[in-house]
N, C-alpha and C positions, 0 to 999 in steps of 0.2 A: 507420187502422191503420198502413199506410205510412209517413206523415207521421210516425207517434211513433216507429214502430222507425229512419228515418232522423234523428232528433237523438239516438241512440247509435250509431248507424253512419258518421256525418260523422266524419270527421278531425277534430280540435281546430286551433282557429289557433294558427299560431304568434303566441306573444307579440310580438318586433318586430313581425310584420304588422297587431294587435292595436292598440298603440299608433301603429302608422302611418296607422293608419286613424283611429285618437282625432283625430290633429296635423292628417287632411284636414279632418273636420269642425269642428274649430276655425278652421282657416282661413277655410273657409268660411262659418263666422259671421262672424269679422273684414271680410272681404267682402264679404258683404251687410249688417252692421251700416254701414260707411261708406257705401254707396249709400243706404240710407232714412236715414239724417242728413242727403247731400245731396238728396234730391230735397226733404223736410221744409226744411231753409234756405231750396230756389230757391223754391217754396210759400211762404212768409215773406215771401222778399224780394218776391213779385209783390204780394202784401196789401201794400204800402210804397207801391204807386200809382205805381211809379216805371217801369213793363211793362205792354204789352200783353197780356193773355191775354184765354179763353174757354171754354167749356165742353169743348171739346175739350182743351185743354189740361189744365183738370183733371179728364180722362176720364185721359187719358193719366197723368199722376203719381199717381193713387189704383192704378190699373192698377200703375205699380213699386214701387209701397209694400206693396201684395198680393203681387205675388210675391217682394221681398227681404223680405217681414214671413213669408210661410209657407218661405220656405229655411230662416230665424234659428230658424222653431219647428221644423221638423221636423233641423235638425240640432242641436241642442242636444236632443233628446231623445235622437238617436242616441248624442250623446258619453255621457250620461247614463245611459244602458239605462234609456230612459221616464221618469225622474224627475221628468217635469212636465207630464202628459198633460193639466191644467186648461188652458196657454198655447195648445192646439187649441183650445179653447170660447171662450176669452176673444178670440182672433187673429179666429175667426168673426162674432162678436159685435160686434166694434169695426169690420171691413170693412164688413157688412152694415149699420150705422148709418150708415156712410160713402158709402154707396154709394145708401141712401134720402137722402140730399142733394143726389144728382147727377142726381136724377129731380125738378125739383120743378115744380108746376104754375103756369104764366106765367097771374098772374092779368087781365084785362083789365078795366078797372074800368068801369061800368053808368055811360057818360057819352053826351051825345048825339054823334050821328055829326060835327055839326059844332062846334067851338070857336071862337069871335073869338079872336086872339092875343093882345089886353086883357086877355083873364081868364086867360092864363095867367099860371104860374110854376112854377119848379123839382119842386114837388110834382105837378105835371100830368104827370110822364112817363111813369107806366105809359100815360097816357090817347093822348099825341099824343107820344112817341118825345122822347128827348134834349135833339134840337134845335130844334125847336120848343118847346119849355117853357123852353130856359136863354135863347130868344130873347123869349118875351113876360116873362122873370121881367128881362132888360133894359130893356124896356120899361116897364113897371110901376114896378119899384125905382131903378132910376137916372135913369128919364127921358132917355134917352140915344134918337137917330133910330134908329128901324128902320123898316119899312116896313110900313104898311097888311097885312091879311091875316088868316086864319085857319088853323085847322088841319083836317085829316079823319083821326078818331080811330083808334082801336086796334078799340075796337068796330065800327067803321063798316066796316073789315077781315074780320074774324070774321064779321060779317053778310053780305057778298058773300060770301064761299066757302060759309060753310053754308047760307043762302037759296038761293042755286043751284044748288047741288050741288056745287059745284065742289071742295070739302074733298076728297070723296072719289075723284074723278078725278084730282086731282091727288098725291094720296096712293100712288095704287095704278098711277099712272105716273110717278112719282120714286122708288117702290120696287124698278123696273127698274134705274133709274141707276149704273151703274159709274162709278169715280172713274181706274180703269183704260184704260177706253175711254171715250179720249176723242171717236171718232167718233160710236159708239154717245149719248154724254153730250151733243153739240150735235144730234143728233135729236130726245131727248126734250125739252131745250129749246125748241125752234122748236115742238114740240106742245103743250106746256107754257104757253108764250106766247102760243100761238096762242088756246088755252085759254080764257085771261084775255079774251085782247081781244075774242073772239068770242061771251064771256056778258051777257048785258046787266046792270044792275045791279037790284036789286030795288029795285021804284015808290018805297020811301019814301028809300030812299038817294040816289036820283038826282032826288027833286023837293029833298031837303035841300041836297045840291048846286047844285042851281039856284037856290034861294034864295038860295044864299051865295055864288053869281057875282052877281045883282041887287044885294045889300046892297052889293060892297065896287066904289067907286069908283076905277077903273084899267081902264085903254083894252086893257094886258096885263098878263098874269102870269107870274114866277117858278114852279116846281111841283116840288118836290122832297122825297124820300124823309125819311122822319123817322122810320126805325126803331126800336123801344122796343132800345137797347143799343147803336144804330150811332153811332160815332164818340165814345162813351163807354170801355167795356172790351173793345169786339170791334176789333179789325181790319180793318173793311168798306172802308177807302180804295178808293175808284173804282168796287166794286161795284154799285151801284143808281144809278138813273138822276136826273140832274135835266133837266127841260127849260125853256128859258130862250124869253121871249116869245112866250106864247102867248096869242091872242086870248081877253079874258074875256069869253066866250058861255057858258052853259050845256053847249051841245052841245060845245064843245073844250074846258071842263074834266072833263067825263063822261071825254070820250077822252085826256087828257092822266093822270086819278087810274091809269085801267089801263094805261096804258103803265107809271107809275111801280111799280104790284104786280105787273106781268107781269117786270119787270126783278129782282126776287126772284127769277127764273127763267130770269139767263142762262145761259150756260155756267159762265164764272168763278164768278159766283153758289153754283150749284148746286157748282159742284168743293168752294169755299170750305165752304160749311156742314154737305156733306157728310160731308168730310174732317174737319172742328171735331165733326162728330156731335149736329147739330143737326134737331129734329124740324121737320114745316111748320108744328106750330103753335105755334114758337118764334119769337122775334124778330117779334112781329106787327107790320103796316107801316100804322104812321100816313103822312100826308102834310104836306106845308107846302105853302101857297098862299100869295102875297105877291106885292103891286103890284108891276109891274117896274121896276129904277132904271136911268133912262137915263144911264149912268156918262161920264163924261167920262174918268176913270183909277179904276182897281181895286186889289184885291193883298189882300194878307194880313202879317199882324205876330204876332208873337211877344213875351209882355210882358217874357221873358229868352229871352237864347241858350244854345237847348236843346244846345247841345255844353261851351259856359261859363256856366254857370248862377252861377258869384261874377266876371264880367267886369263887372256892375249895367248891362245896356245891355239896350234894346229893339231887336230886328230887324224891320222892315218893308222889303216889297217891293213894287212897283208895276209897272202896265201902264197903258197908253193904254187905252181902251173897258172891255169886259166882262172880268172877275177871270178866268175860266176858262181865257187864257192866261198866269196868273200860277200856274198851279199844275200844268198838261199839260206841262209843259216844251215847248211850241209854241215860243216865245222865251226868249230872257234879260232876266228883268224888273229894274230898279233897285234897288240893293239897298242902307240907310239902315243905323248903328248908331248909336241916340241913346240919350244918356247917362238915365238913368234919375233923378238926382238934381234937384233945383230949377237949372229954366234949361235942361234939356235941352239940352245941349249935341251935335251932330251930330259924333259920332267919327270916323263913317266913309261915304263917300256912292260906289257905282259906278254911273255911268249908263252902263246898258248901251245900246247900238244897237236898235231896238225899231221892225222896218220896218215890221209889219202892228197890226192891231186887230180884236180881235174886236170887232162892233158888231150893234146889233137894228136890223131890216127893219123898215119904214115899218108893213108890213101883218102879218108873221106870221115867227118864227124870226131867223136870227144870220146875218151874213153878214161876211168878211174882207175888210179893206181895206187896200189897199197905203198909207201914209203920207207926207207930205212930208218931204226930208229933215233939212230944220232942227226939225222936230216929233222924227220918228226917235233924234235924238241928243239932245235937251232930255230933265230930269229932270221927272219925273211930279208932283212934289210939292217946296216953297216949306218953308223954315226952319220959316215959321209952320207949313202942316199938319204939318208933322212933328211940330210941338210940343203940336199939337192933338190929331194919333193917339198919341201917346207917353200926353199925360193920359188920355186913354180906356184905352187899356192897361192903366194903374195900377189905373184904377176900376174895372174890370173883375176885375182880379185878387185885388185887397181883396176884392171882393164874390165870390167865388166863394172864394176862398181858396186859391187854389195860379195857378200861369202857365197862361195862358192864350194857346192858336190861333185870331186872330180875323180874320174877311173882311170887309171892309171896301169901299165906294163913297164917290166924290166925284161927286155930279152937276154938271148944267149950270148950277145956283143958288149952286154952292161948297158946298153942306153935305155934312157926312161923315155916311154911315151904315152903321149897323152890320148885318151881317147874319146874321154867325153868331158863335159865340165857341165854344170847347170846351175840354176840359183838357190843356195840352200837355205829353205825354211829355218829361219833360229826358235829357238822354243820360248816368246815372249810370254809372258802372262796372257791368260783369257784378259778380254774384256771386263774392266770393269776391277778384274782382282788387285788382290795385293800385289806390288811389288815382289820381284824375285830379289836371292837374298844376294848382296853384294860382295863377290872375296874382295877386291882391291878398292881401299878409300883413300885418294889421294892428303887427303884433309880430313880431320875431324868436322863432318855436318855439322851446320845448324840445324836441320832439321830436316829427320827423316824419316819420315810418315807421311801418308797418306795416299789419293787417288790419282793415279795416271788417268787425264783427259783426254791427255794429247800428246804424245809423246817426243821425245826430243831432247837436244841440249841445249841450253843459249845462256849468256850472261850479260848482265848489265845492269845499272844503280837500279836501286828501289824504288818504285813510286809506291807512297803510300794514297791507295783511293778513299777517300774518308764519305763520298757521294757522291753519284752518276753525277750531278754538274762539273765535277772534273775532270771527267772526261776528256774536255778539248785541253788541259792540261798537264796532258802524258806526255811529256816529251819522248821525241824518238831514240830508241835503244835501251826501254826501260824495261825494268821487270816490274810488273803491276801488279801489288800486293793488297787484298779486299776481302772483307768481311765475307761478303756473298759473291756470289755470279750476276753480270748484269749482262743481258742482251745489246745491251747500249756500246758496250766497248765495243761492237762492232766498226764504230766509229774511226778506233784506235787500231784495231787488229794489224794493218797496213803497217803501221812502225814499231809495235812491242816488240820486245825480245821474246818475253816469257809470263807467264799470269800463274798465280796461286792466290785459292783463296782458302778461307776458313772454313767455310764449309760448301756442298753441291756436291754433282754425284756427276757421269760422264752422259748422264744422258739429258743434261737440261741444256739448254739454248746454246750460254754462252760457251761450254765445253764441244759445241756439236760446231761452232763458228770456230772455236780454236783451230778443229781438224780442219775445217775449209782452208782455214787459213795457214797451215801448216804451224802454228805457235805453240811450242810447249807450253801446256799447260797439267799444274796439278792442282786438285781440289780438294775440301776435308783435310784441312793444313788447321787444327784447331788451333790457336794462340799466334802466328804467322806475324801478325797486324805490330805483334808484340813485342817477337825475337828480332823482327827484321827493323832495320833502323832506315829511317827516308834519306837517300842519296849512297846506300850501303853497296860496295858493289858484290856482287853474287854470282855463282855460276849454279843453274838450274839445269837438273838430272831428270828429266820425269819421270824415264824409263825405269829408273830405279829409286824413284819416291826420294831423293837429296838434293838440298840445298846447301851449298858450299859457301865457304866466305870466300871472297877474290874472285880472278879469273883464272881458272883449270885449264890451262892449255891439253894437259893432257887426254882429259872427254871433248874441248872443243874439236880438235884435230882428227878424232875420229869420225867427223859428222866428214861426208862425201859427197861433192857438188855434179858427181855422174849420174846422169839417171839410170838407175836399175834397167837391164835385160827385161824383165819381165815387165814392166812398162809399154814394151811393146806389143803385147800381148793382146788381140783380138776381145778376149772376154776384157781384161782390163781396162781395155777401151768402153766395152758395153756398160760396164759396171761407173766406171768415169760421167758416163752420160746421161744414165741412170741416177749418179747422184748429183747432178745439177739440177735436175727439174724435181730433186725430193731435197735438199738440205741447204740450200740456201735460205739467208733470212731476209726479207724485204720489209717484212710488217713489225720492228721491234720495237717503236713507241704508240704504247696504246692511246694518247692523249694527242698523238699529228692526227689533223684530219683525211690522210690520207689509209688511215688505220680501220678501212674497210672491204667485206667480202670482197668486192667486186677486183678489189686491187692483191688477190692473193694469186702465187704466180708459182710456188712450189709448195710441197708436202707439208712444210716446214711454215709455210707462214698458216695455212690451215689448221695445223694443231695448235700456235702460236693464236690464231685467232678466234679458236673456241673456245681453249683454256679459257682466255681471256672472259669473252662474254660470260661464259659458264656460272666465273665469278663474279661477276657483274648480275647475274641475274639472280642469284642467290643474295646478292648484297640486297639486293630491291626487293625481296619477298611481301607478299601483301601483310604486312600486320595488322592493319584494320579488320581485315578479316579474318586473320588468324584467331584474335582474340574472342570472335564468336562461334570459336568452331567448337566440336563436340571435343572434350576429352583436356579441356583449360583448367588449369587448380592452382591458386596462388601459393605464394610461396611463405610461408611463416618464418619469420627471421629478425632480428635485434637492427638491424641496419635499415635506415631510412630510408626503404625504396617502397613502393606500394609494388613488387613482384610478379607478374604474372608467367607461367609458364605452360607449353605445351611439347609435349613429347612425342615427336614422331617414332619411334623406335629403341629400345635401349637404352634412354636416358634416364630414368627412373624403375627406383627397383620393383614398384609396386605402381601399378595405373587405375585410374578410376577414381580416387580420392580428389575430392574439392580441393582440401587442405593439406598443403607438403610440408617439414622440414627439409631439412640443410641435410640432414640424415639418408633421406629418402633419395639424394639425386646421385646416381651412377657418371650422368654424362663427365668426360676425362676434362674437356673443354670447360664446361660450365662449373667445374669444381674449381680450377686453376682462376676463372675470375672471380668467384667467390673469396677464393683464398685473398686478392689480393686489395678486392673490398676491405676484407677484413683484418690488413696490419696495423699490428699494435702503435702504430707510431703515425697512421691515418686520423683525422680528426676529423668527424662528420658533423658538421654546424648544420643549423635548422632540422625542419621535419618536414615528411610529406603533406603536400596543401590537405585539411582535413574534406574538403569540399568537392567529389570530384563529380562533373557531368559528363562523362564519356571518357569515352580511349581514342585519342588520334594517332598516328605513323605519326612519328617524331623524325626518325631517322631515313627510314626506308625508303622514303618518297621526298621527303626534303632536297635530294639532288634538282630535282625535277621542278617544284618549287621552294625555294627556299623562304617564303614566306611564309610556309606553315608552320616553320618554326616560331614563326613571331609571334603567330594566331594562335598556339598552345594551348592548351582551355584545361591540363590537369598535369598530372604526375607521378602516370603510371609508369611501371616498366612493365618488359616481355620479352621474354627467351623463348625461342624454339629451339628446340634440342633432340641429340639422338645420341648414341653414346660416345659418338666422336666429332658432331656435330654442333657448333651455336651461332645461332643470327641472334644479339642482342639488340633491343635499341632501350633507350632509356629518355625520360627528360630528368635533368639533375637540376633544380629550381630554373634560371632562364635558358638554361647549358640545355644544349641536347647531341647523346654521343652515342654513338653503335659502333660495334664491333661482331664479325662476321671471322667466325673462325676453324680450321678443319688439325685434327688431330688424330696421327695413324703411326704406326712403323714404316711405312713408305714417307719416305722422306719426299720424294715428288709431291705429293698429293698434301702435304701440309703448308698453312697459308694462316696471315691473319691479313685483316681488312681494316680498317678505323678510319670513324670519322669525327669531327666534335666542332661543335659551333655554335654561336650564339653569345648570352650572356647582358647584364642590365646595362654593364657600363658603356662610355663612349664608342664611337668606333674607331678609334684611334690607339684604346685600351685593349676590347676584345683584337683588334690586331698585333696587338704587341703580344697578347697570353697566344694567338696562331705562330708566333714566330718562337716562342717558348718550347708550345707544344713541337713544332717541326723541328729543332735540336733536339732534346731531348729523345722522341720520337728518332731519328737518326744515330742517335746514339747507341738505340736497343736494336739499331740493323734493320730498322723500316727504311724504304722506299718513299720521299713524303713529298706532296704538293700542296702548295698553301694561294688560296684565292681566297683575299680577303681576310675575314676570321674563320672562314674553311680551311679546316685542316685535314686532307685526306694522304693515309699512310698505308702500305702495303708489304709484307714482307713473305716469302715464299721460300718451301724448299730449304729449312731448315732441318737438323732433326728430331725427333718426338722428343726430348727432352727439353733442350733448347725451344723450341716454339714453345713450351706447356710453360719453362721458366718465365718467356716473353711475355705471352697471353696475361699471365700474372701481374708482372710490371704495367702491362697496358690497363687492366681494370684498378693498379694502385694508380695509375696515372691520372684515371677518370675522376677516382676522388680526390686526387689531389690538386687539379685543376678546380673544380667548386670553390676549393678555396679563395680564387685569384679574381672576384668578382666585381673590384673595385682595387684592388692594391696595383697593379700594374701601371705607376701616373707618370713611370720614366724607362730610358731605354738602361737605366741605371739600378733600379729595381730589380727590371728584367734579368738582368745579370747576378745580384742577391739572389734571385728566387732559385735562376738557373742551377748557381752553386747550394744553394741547399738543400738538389734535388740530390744533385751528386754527392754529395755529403750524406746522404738518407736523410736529412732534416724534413720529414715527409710532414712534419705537423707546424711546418713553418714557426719553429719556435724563431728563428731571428727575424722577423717581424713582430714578436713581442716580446719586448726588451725585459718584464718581468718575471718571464718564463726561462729566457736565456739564463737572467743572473742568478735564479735558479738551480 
C-alpha cells in the first residue's frame, strides 16, 4: 500500500536530470561495448597460436565478457524503460553455455601404464603428455636420433593417486592452499611432497616399471615430466622437475617417477596452477624416461628468430657438457645465426667464454667442472654441425608445421641427437600495436602503415568498395579495398583474399569477422581507396602492415597448409569453443527484420545489438520535452535559426543563462556544426517564420510518424548537448533535418546519425534532392538509406578528427540542401547540383548565370 501511494507522492524528475541520466547510461554502453570487443579480439588473437595462455586465462576473459555483457543489458534497458527484457534470458543462456566449456573433463585414454617411445606419435598425447609424443612422432616419422626409452602414462598417474589414496588427501590438503601466503603455501608443499614420496606405488605399477627399467639398455637415465599441456599451451617453463643420470635400477626409477609427480607439488607449482585455476585432476603427469646422452656439448636452436621471424635465420646455442646450462642462465652459451636458405650460410657466430660444464658422475647425478682455458674460449660447434642442426630445424618444422624450440646433444661419437622439439612462440606484435619493423622488402610497398586486424598474407586484384550495396559484387579472390569497415562483408568473407580499409580499429565487427574467417585484414590504411587502383593486383602482408604491387611469391610460400602441433591442444580446443558462442555475427543488418533480441545467438550479436539500439534511442530523444525542461537558453546568432539549446553537462562554459552566444558553447560536436552553418560560401535565403505557436519534435519522432513533419506549425531549432555530445533536430522552412552525433578520442565510440526530409515541392522533386543527398552523403563515408524523400545516413568509428571534419560537412550540407526547394525539375539538374557540391560551389552559383559570369 505504501509502495503505490509513494509513486504519486514522489516528486516528478526533472526533465534535464531525466535526459542526463538517458546520456549516463548511453555512455555506459559505449563503455562497456569497447571492452567486450577488446577482450573478444585478445580471445582471437591468442586462437592465432601466436600466445601463451591457459585455463586460467580463459577463466579470467569469460569472467569480463560477463560482466561488460550484463552492464550493456541492464543499461540499455534502463535507457529504454525495459524495452528488451528477452536480452536478460538470451545474455544467461549464452554465459552459461560458455561457462559449461570451461568445466570440461580431461579424459585420460585406457592405455597401459607403460609406452616404448617407438610406438609413439603426436596422437599419443592425451596418453604420455606433449613431449613425449612429438618426441617418439620424431622418431618414427623422420628417423631422426633420439634416444632409447619410454614413457609412464597418463593412466599410470591417475592409478597411483586413486589406488592409494592419495586423490583425496591431496585434494583436501591443496584446498587449504592460499596463493596469498606464501608461508602457509610452502608448508603445504613440503606435506604434499612428502605425500607423494612416502606412498608406495601399487604392485602392478611398480612391477610395470621394473619391467621397463630391464627391457631398456642404458647404464642411466634421463627422467622427466611430460605433462598432458606442458610446454604446449600452458606456461609451465621451469616448473616440474627433470632429473638427469640416474642409475637404471628398478628401485631408482620407482624413486626418481615420484620425485617427478611430487614436483606437481612445489611451491611455484602449486602458486602457478592455482592462480591459472586449475583442478589436481588437470594436467595429469605422464613421464619420459630416455637413455642418458653422454654430451660432449648441448643447447637448444630455434628454426626462426622468434623476435625476427622474416630475418630467414635459425638461432642455435651451445654449451660444453649437459644442455641444462644452456637454458639456467648458469653461463653465456655461443650463440650461431645460420642462414636458412641452401648452403646455410653462418651470419652471425658469438663465442661466448664458457668456464664451467655441466657433466654426469661416473656412478649417479651431475657434477660441475671448471674447464681448460683454450676449451673455455673455443666455439662448441664446426660450420659443418651447424649445417647439420640448421637441416634438422628445417625438418622439423615442415613436419610439425609452424617454428620450432628444439634441445639438442652432440655425443662423444659426433652424432647429434634430438631430444625434444616444441612449438616456438614468435614474438608477434601485442594486439592491436604497430607492426614490427620489416628487415627484408621484397619490393618497394605501396603502402605501409597501418592496423593488423587479421593477420596473414594473401594477394589478389583490388576491388574497390565505393558502398555496402556492392557487396554481392566482390568477385572471388579479391582484395577489398573501403573507406570503413562494414559488418556486411560478412557476406563476402567466404571468397576474399584480403580487406584494407581506411580507417577502424581491430576490435569492431568487421575486423573481429576477418579473424573468424581467417582473412587478412588491415585497417587505418588512411588514403588506400587512393593509392590502390581497381583490378590492381596486390600482395597483402598484415603481419607486417605492407601492401606490395604484384604477386610475392616469396611471402605467399611461406604461409603453411599444416595445422599447427598446438592445435591439438586440449585448452585450444576449450578456447575454440569458447569462441563460437562469443564471436560470431548473426545480427549484422539492423534494418532485416530478423534484427531482433530474441534472435541473438552469440556474445557478438549482443553487443552488436545494443550498440545498435543504444543509438537508436538517443536518435529518438524526447524533444518536446526537452524544450521545457529546467536549464533551456537560446542561442544568439546571425544565422537564420530560432536556436534552442540544452546542456546536459560540459557543453557550455557558463549554465544558467537564458541568453547564449556562439562564444559561450564548449560542446566539440555542436561547435563543428556551427562551423559548418557558417561557410563563407553557404547562402542562407529567407528568415525564421516571425510567428511561432509552439515547438514540435521535428525530427525525433518523425520516424514514427512522418506526418508530423507535414503538420509543422513553426521553426524552431534545438540542440542538446554535452561536451561531446549532440541530438540536433531543426525545421529548415518545409525541410526538416537532425543529426545525432558522439565525439571522443576513442575512435569506437564516435558516430554520426542524419536524417532530412520533407520540402514544398513535388514528390517527384523532393525524391530526386533524397537521391542527391544519399551520393553525396556516401561520398563523406556515411552508410545511407533512402525511402522516399527520407534520407537516413550513418557513419561510425571513425577518428576524432575525421568524424569532427564530417560532422562539419553534414551541417554545410543541411544548409545547402534548403537551397534545392524547387530547382531539382530533372535527373539532369540533379547531376549540375551534384557537381557543384563537389566543386565547393556551395552557393549554387551555376544556377545563377549572373553570378557565375561574374
Amino acid at each position: 500500500m505504501f509502495k503505490f501511494l509513494r509513486r504519486f507522492l514522489k516528486p516528478e524528475e526533472d526533465v534535464q536530470e531525466r535526459l542526463a541520466r538517458k546520456f549516463a547510461h548511453f555512455r555506459q554502453i559505449l563503455e562497456s561495448n569497447n571492452q567486450a570487443l577488446a577482450v573478444m579480439a585478445d580471445m582471437e588473437e591468442k586462437a592465432g597460436g601466436e600466445f601463451l595462455f591457459d585455463t586460467g586465462y580463459l577463466q579470467q576473459q569469460v569472467g569480463l565478457l560477463e560482466k561488460h555483457l550484463t552492464t550493456m543489458v541492464t543499461e540499455i534497458n534502463a535507457l529504454t524503460d525495459q524495452a528488451y527484457p528477452e536480452l536478460v534470458r538470451r545474455h544467461q543462456e549464452i554465459i552459461q553455455a560458455i561457462r559449461r566449456e570451461l568445466s570440461p573433463t580431461w579424459e585420460i585414454p585406457d592405455s597401459p601404464f607403460v609406452l616404448p617411445l617407438k610406438s609413439l606419435n603426436r596422437e599419443s598425447a592425451p596418453a604420455v603428455g606433449g613431449k613425449m609424443a612429438a618426441l617418439g612422432e620424431i622418431a618414427a616419422k623422420l628417423g631422426l636420433a633420439v634416444p632409447p626409452g619410454f614413457a609412464i602414462s597418463t593412466r599410470a598417474y591417475l592409478h597411483f593417486l586413486s589406488a592409494s589414496g592419495l586423490a583425496g588427501k591431496l585434494s583436501a590438503l591443496l584446498a587449504q592452499a592460499s596463493i596469498t601466503d606464501l608461508e602457509s603455501l610452502e608448508d603445504i608443499s613440503r606435506q604434499a611432497q612428502d605425500l607423494v614420496r612416502q606412498t608406495p606405488l601399487p604392485p602392478d605399477l611398480e612391477e610395470a616399471l621394473g619391467q621397463a627399467s630391464h627391457s631398456l639398455a642404458a647404464r642411466h637415465l634421463a627422467v622427466r615430466s611430460s605433462a598432458v599441456g606442458e610446454d604446449a599451451r600452458f606456461s609451465f617453463a621451469g616448473q616440474f622437475l627433470t632429473l638427469l643420470n640416474v642409475p637404471n635400477t628398478p628401485e631408482k626409477l620407482v624413486r626418481a617417477y615420484k620425485e617427478i609427480v611430487a614436483s606437481k607439488f612445489r611451491p611455484r607449482a602449486i602458486f602457478y596452477w592455482k592462480y591459472r585455476q586449475f583442478a589436481l585432476e588437470e594436467l595429469p603427469m605422464a613421464v619420459g624416461v630416455l637413455a642418458m646422452v653422454d654430451a660432449r656439448a648441448s643447447g637448444v636452436m630455434f628454426s626462426q628468430d622468434p623476435h625476427h621471424p622474416e630475418a630467414n635465420a635459425v638461432l642455435i646455442t651451445a654449451v660444453w657438457g649437459l644442455g641444462k646450462y644452456a637454458v639456467d642462465g648458469t653461463i653465456t652459451p655461443d650463440l650461431y645465426r645460420v642462414a636458412r636458405d641452401r648452403g646455410h650460410q653462418v651470419l652471425e657466430a658469438r663465442v661466448a667464454e664458457k668456464p664451467v660444464a655441466l657433466v654426469s658422475r661416473e656412478d649417479e647425478g651431475c657434477v660441475e667442472v671448471t674447464l681448460p682455458q683454450d676449451q673455455a674460449h673455443s666455439p662448441c660447434l664446426t660450420a659443418e654441425y651447424l649445417g647439420e642442426l640448421t637441416e634438422v630445424a628445417l625438418k622439423l618444422e615442415k613436419h610439425f608445421g609452424g617454428p620450432q624450440d628444439i634441445e639438442w646433444a652432440l655425443d662423444f661419437n659426433n652424432r647429434l641427437v634430438i631430444l625434444q622439439s616444441r612449438p616456438l612462440q614468435l614474438g608477434a606484435p601485442a594486439f592491436g600495436a604497430q607492426p614490427r619493423e620489416t628487415l627484408w622488402e621484397p619490393a618497394p610497398p605501396l603502402l605501409n602503415f597501418g592496423i593488423r586486424a587479421s593477420g596473414g598474407v594473401a594477394a589478389g586484384p583490388v576491388f574497390i568498395l565505393q558502398s555496402e550495396r556492392e557487396v554481392g559484387q566482390i568477385p572471388p579472390g579479391a582484395v577489398v579495398v573501403a573507406r570503413q569497415p562494414s559488418a556486411r562483408l560478412v557476406l563476402a568473407m567466404d571468397r576474399v583474399a584480403a580487406i584494407i580499409t581506411e580507417v577502424g580499429n581491430p576490435t569492431d565487427h568487421m575486423s573481429i569477422l576477418a579473424r573468424e574467417f581467417k582473412v587478412p585484414a588491415l585497417v587505418d590504411v588512411g588514403g588506400a581507396t587512393r593509392v590502390l587502383r581497381p583490378g590492381q593486383m596486390v600482395t597483402v602482408d598484415a603481419d607486417a602492415a605492407r601492401v606490395y604491387p604484384g604477386v610475392v611469391l616469396e611471402l605467399l610460400e611461406r604461409r603453411t597448409g599444416t595445422e599447427p602441433t598446438w592445435k591439438d591442444n586440449p585448452v585450444y580446443h576449450m578456447l575454440d569453443a569458447i569462441l563460437k558462442k562469443t564471436v560470431p555475427l548473426n545480427l549484422y543488418d539492423p534494418e532485416s527484420p530478423e534484427f531482433r533480441a530474441e534472435n541473438c545467438r552469440t556474445l557478438h550479436d549482443l553487443t552488436r545489438f545494443i550498440h545498435e539500439k543504444a543509438m537508436d534511442a538517443m536518435f529518438f530523444l524526447d524533444v518536446e520535452e526537452a524544450v521545457e525542461a529546467r536549464g533551456v537558453c537560446r542561442l544568439k546568432t546571425d544565422l537564420p535559426l530560432n536556436l534552442f539549446v540544452l546542456d546536459l553537462g560540459g557543453g557550455l562554459r557558463v549554465k544558467g543563462q537564458s541568453i547564449i552566444t556562439e562564444e559561450d558553447i564548449v560542446s566539440r560536436p555542436f561547435r563543428a556544426l556551427l562551423r559548418g552553418f557558417h561557410h563563407p560560401r553557404v547562402r542562407w535565403a529567407g528568415s525564421v517564420a516571425p510567428d511561432l505557436k509552439g515547438f514540435i519534435s521535428v525530427w525525433a519522432n518523425t520516424m514514427y510518424d512522418m506526418a508530423k513533419g507535414e503538420r509543422g506549425l513553426g521553426g524552431k531549432s534545438f540542440a542538446i548537448i554535452t561536451d561531446r555530445y549532440l541530438n540536433f533536430n531543426s525545421r529548415l522552412g518545409y525541410h526538416f533535418g537532425f543529426c545525432d552525433a558522439y565525439l571522443s578520442e576513442e575512435r569506437n565510440d564516435n558516430y554520426i546519425s542524419f536524417q532530412f526530409k520533407g520540402g514544398a515541392a513535388s514528390v517527384d522533386r523532393r525524391e530526386r534532392r533524397a537521391r542527391l543527398l544519399g551520393q553525396i552523403l556516401e561520398g563523406l563515408g556515411f552508410k545511407v538509406q533512402i525511402k522516399g524523400d527520407l534520407v537516413q545516413g550513418r557513419m561510425a568509428k571513425y577518428s576524432l578528427l575525421e568524424t569532427e571534419e564530417t560532422l562539419e560537412m553534414t551541417a554545410l550540407l543541411m544548409a545547402f540542401c534548403r537551397q534545392l526547394d524547387l530547382a531539382l525539375t530533372s535527373d539532369a539538374m540533379l547531376d549540375r547540383v551534384l557537381q557543384a557540391f563537389r566543386r565547393e560551389d556551395y552557393g549554387l552559383a551555376c544556377l545563377r548565370p549572373e553570378e557565375a559570369a561574374s
